[in-house]
C-alpha positions in Angstrom: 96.0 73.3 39.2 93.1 71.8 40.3 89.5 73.7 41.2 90.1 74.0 44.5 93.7 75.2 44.8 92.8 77.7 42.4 90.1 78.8 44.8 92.3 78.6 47.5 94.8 80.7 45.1 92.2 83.2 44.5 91.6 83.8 48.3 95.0 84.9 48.8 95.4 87.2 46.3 91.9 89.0 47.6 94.3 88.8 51.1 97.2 90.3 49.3 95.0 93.1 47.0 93.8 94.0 50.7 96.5 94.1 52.3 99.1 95.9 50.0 95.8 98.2 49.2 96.7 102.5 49.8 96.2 105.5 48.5 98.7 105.9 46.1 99.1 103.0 43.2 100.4 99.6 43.7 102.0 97.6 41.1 99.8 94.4 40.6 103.0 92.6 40.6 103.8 93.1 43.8 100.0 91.8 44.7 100.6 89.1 42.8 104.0 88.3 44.3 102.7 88.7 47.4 99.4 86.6 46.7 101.8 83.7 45.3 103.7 84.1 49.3 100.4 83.9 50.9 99.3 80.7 48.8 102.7 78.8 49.7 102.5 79.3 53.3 98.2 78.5 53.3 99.4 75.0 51.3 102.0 74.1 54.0 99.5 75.3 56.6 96.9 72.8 54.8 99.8 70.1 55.2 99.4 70.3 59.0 96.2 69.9 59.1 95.4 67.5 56.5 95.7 64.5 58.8 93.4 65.8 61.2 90.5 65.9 58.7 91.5 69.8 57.0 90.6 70.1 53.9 91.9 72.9 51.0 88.5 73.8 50.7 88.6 74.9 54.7 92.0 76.4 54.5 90.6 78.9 51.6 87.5 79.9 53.5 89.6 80.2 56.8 91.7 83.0 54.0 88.8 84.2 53.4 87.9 84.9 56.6 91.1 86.7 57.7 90.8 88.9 54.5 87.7 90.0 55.9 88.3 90.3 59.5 91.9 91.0 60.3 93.2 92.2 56.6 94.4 95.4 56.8 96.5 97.7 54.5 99.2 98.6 57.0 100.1 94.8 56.8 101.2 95.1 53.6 103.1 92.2 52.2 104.4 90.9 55.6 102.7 87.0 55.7 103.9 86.5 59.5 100.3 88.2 60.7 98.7 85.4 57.9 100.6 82.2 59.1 100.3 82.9 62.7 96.4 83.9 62.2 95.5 80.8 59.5 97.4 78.4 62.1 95.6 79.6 64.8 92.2 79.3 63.1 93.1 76.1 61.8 93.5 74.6 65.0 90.1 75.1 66.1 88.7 73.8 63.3 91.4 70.5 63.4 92.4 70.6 67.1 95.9 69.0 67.2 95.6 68.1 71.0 93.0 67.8 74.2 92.4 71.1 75.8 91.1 71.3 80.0 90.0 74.0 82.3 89.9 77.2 81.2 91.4 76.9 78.3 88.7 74.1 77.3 86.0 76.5 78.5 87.4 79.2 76.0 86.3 77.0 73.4 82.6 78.1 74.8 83.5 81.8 74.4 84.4 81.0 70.7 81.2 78.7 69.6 79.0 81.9 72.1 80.8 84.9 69.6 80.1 82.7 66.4 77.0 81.4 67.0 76.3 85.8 67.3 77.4 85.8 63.5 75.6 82.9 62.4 72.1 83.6 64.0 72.2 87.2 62.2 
């Protein structure tokens, strides 16, 4: 595997230890099952937006950002919360397709928040 798959790899398993994270003991096979589900659907979500200039190495810190912001232990290994969020962030970064009005000007609200995080 090369470096950056593996990074991207590592990523989602920090998503999955999250995630499946509780009180009482988890197996780390489960995590790692779970991690391996995560990395699958962040490759095919990489597909999509290879074309549009995505690269592995933005899909991982786009993983890296959701196990940050939205990972959450009640999620446990349920990947329909990742896919849905990763595709969603990935089409800002890679729009697929023009935007107008408001829709358009929500792209303001977005760069206002981040520039917020970035400036810090």
């Amino acid at each position: 595997m090369d470096k950056d798959k593996a990074k991207l790899k590592e990523a989602c398993y920090l998503v999955a230890r999250t995630t499946m994270w509780d009180r009482k003991p988890v197996d780390t096979d489960d995590i790692e099952s779970h991690a391996e589900k995560l990395f699958k659907e962040a490759l095919l979500q990489y597909d999509l937006v290879s074309e549009l200039g995505g690269s592995i190495p933005m899909v991982t810190r786009a993983v890296h950002y959701l196990e940050q912001a939205h990972a959450i232990p009640p999620m446990k290994n349920d990947i329909y919360w990742f896919s849905d969020a990763l595709r969603t962030l990935l089409e800002v970064a890679c729009p697929n397709s023009g935007l107008k009005g408001q829709a358009r000007e929500f792209l303001l609200d977005m760069e206002n928040g981040i520039s917020s995080f970035i400036l810090d």
